[in-house]
C-alpha positions in Angstrom: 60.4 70.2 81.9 62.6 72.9 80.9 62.5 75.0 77.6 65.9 73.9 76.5 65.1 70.1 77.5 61.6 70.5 75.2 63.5 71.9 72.2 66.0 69.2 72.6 63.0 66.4 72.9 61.3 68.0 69.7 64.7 68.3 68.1 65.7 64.7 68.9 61.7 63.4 68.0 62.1 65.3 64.4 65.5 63.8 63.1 64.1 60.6 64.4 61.1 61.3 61.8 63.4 62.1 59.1 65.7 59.2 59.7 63.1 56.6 59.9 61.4 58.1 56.5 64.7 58.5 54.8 66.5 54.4 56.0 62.8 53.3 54.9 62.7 54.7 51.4 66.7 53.3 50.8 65.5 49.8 52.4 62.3 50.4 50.6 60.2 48.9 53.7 58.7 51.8 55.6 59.6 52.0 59.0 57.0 53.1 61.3 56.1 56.0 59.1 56.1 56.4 55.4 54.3 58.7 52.9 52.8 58.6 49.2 54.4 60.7 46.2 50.9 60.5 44.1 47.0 61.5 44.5 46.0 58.2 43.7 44.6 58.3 47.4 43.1 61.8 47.5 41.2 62.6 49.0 42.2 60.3 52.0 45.8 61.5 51.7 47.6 63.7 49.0 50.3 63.8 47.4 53.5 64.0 49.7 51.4 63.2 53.3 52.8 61.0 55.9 51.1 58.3 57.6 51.8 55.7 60.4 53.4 52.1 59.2 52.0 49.4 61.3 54.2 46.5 60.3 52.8 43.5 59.0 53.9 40.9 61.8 52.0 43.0 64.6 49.3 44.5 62.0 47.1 41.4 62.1 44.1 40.4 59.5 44.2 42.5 56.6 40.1 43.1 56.1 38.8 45.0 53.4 38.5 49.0 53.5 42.2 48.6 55.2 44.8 50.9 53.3 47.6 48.7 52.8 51.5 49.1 51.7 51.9 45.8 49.5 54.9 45.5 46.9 53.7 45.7 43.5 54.9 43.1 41.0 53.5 44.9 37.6 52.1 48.1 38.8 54.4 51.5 37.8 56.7 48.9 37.3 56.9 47.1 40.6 57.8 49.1 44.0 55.8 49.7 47.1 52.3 51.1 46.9 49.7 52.1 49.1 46.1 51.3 48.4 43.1 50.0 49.8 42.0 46.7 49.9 38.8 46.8 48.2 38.1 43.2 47.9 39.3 39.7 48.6 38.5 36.6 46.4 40.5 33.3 46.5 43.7 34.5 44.6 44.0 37.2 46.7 43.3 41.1 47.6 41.9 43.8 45.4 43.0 47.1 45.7 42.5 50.3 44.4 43.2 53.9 44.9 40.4 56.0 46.3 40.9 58.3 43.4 41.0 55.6 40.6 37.8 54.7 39.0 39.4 51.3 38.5 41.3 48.5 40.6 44.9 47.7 40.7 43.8 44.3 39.4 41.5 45.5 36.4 45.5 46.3 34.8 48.4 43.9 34.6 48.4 43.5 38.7 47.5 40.6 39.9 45.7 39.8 42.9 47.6 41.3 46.3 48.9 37.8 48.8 49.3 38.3 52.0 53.4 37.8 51.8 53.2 41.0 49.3 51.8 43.1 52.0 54.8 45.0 54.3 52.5 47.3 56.5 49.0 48.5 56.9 48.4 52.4 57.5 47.0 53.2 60.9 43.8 54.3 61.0 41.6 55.5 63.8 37.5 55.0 63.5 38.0 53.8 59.8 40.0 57.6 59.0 43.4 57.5 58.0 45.6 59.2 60.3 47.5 61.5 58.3 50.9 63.7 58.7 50.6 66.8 56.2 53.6 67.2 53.8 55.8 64.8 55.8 56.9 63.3 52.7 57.2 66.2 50.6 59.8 67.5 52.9 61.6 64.0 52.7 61.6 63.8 49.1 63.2 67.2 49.4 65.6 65.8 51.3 66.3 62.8 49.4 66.1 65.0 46.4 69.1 66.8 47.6 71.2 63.9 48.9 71.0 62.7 45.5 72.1 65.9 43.8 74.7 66.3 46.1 76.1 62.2 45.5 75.9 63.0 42.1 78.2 66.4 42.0 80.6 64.5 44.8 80.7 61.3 43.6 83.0 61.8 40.3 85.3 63.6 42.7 86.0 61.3 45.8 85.9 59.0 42.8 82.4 56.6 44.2 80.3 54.8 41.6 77.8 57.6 40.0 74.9 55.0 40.6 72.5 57.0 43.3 71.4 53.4 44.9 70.6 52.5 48.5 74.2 51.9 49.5 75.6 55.0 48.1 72.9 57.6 49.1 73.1 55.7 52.8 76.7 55.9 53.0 76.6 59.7 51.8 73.9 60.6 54.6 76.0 58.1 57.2 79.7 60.8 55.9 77.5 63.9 56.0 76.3 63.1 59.7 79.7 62.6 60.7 81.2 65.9 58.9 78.1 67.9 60.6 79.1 66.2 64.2 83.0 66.7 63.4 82.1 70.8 62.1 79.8 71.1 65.4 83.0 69.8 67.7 85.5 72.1 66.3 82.9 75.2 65.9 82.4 74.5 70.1 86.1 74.0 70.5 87.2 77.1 68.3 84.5 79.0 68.3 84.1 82.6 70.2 83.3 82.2 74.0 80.1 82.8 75.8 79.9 83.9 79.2 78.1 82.0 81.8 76.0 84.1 83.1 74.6 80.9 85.8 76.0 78.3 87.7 76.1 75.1 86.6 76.2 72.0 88.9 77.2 69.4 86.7 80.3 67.6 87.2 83.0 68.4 83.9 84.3 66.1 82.1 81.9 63.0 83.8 80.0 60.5 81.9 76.9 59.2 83.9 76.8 55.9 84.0 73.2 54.9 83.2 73.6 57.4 80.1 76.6 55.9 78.7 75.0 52.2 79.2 71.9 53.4 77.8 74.2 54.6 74.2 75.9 51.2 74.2 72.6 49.2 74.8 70.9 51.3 71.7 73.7 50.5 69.6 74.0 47.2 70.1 70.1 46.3 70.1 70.0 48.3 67.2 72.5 46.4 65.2 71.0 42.9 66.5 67.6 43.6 65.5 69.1 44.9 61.9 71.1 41.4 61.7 67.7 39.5 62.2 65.6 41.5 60.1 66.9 43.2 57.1 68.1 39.5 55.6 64.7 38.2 56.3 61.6 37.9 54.0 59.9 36.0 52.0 61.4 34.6 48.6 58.9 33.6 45.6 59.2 30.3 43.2 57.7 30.2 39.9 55.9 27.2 39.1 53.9 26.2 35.9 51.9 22.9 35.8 51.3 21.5 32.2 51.0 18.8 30.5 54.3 19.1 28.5 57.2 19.6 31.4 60.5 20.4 29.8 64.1 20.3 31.7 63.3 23.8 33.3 63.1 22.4 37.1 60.2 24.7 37.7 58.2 23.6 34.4 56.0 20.0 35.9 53.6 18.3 35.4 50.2 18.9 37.2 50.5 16.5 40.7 54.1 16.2 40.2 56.7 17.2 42.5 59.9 19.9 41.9 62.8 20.4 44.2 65.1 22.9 44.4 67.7 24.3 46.5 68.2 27.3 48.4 71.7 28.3 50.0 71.5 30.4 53.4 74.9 33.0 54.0 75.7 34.1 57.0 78.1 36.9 56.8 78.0 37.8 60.4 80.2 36.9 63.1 77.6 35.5 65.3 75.8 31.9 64.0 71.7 32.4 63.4 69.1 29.8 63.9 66.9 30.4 60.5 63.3 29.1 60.1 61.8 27.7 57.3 58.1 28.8 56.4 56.0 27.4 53.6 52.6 29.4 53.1 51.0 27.4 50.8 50.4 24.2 50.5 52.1 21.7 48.6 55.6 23.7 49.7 58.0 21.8 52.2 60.8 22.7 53.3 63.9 20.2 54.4 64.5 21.0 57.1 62.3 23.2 58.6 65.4 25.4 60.5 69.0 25.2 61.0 71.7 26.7 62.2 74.2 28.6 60.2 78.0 28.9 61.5 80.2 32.2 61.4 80.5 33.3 58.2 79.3 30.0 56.9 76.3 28.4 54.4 74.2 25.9 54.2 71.8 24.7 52.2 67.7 23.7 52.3 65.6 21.9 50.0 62.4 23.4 48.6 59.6 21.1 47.3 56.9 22.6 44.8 54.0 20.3 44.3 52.0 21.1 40.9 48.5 21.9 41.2 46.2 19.4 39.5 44.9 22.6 37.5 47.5 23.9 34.7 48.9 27.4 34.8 51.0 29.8 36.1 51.4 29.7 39.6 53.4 31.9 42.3 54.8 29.8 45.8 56.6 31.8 48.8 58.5 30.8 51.2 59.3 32.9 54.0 63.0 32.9 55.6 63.6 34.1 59.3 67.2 34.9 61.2 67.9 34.9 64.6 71.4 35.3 66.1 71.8 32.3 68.0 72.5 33.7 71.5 70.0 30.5 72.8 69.0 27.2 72.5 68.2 26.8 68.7 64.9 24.7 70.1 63.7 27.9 72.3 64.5 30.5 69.4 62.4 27.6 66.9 59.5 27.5 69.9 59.7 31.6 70.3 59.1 31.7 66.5 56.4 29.6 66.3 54.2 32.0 68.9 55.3 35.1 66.9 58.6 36.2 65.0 58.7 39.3 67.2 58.9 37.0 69.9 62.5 35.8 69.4 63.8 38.6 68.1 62.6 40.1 71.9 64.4 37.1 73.3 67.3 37.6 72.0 68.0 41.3 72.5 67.2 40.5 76.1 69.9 37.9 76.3 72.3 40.7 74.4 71.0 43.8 77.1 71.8 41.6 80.0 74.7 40.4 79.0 75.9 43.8 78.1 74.7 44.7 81.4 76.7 42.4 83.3 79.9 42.7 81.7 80.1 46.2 81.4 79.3 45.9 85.7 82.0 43.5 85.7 84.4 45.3 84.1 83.4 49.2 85.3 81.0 48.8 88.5 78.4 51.0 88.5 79.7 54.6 89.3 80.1 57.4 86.6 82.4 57.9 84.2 85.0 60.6 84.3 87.2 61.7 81.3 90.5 63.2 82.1 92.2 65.4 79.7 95.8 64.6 79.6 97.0 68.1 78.3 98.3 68.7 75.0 101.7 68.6 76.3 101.9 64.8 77.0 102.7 63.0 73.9 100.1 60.2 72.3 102.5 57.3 73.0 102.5 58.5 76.5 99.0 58.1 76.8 98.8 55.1 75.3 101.5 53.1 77.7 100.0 54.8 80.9 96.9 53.1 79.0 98.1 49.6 79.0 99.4 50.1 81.9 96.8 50.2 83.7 94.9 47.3 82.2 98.4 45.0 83.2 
């Protein structure tokens, strides 16, 4: 490997770092890495380390003396936070900080379920596999994207709100001006001399490289369709002995039902599964199949515990774009979630595959450059032309 091929692989591997911290923090579900922002875990990790995200689906058992990433419901407010799972009783986890003399739990946090918990941190021989000052350089990053929203903002007349959607679309316009500066500085830019020869071709695309881009893109955004509107939704429920007209208010032994409505907003329909994880939670029916840009509806059934109190149901909701039998995608997700969102990216890859070999064969791609002198509608008909 070459010197400029190495500091293009470590260039490429550090914006891929700093994208995955920076889409996890707007999504607020860390994406294979993430960091912490206090020294509640010192001394395992201080303030602003990195760490290694093992998502939750491929994580397995949590076990106590793991170091979890759960989403608080109470705690600073409610928000992702990473402690470890010092106990588990019945109700759930308890965790703690390694640098608190008290648990998470001994405040106004309840016990930690399972559906709460959206990674584990990687650890090697029970040590916690740290990335110094990761996330202090991301939170100087985000820091600045959300100085910069705010002095922009007011002028491209945006909503002043520094949320997910208008920090991501500000770092989405800023990556485009950077690539669109970088163009013209090439193009207009002084010279340079070439002081070797170079063998490859001008102006040609390989082919495998240029399927390999559209593959990425389009996995990419099929995954994201599948995942980011998928989670687990929570119900209320109190059993007492006095049930009012509040649906969720019953009493003990008695069942509730309400109704939840599925969008699909894509242009692809999605098989989405149903899953109750507790009992005395049904779901009717268990999956279905959602048209283009179409809703439909399920019915969720809360059985009271015998017990009165407070309690908290999930349910958990999965998408998959519908590019197979419904009944394989249902069968997939019953072996592992992961397993049909594989399937169906490698229905999507060889389809892409084949039509793009279809359409172009399998031979490189070359880019002719008209001159400036032939006029845009020009290029356009000789375009069309061609495809008659």
């Amino acid at each position: 490997m070459t010197s400029t091929t190495a500091k293009r692989v470590l260039g490429f591997a550090g914006a891929l770092v700093v994208v995955l911290l920076l889409v996890g923090h707007l999504l607020g579900q860390p994406i294979l890495l993430g960091y912490v922002a206090t020294g509640s875990m010192e001394p395992t990790m201080t303030a602003g380390d990195g760490f290694v995200a093992i998502p939750s689906l491929v994580a397995g058992d949590v076990e106590e003396g793991d170091v979890v990433v759960y989403d608080a419901r109470e705690l600073h407010g409610g928000g992702l936070t990473t402690h470890r799972v010092v106990d588990e009783t019945d109700e759930g986890y308890v965790t703690a900080g390694d640098a608190n003399p008290f648990t998470d739990q001994d405040g106004p946090e309840p016990p930690v379920s399972d559906e709460q918990i959206v990674a584990e941190v990687w650890q090697v021989n029970g040590e916690v596999v740290t990335i110094p000052s990761l996330g202090t350089a991301v939170m100087g990053v985000h820091g600045a994207v959300e100085s910069t929203h705010a002095a922009i903002a007011p002028v491209l007349g945006l909503t002043t709100t520094a949320d997910a959607d208008g920090l991501g679309a500000l770092l989405v316009a800023i990556g485009v001006a950077m690539l669109g500066f970088g163009t013209l500085l090439e193009r207009l830019g002084p010279g340079r001399r070439e002081t070797t020869r170079s063998r490859r071709r001008e102006n040609v695309i390989g082919f495998w490289t240029a399927l390999g881009l559209v593959l990425l893109v389009l996995v990419t955004f099929a995954t994201a369709a599948m995942v980011v509107p998928s989670g687990t939704y929570e119900y209320g429920l109190v059993s007492t002995e006095s049930p009012g007209d509040d649906p969720q208010i019953v009493a003990p032994g008695e069942t509730t039902t309400l109704t939840r409505t599925v969008d699909n907003a894509g242009y692809v329909p999605i098989v989405v599964v149903h899953e109750a994880t507790h009992r005395g939670v049904d779901t009717e029916p268990d999956w279905q199949t959602v048209g283009i840009r179409n809703r439909a509806e399920t019915t969720v059934s809360l059985t009271a515990p015998d017990s009165t109190g407070e309690y908290t149901r999930h349910v958990g909701e999965y998408r998959y774009l519908a590019v197979l039998p419904p009944s394989v995608l249902v069968r997939l997700h019953s072996l592992h979630p992961l397993a049909g969102i594989a399937a169906v990216n490698g229905v999507i890859v060889a389809g892409a595959v084949a039509l793009v070999l279809l359409l172009f064969g399998y031979g490189d791609f070359r880019v002719r450059n008209a001159g400036d002198h032939v006029p845009l509608s020009t290029r356009l008909e000789r375009t069309i032309r061609k495809w008659r």
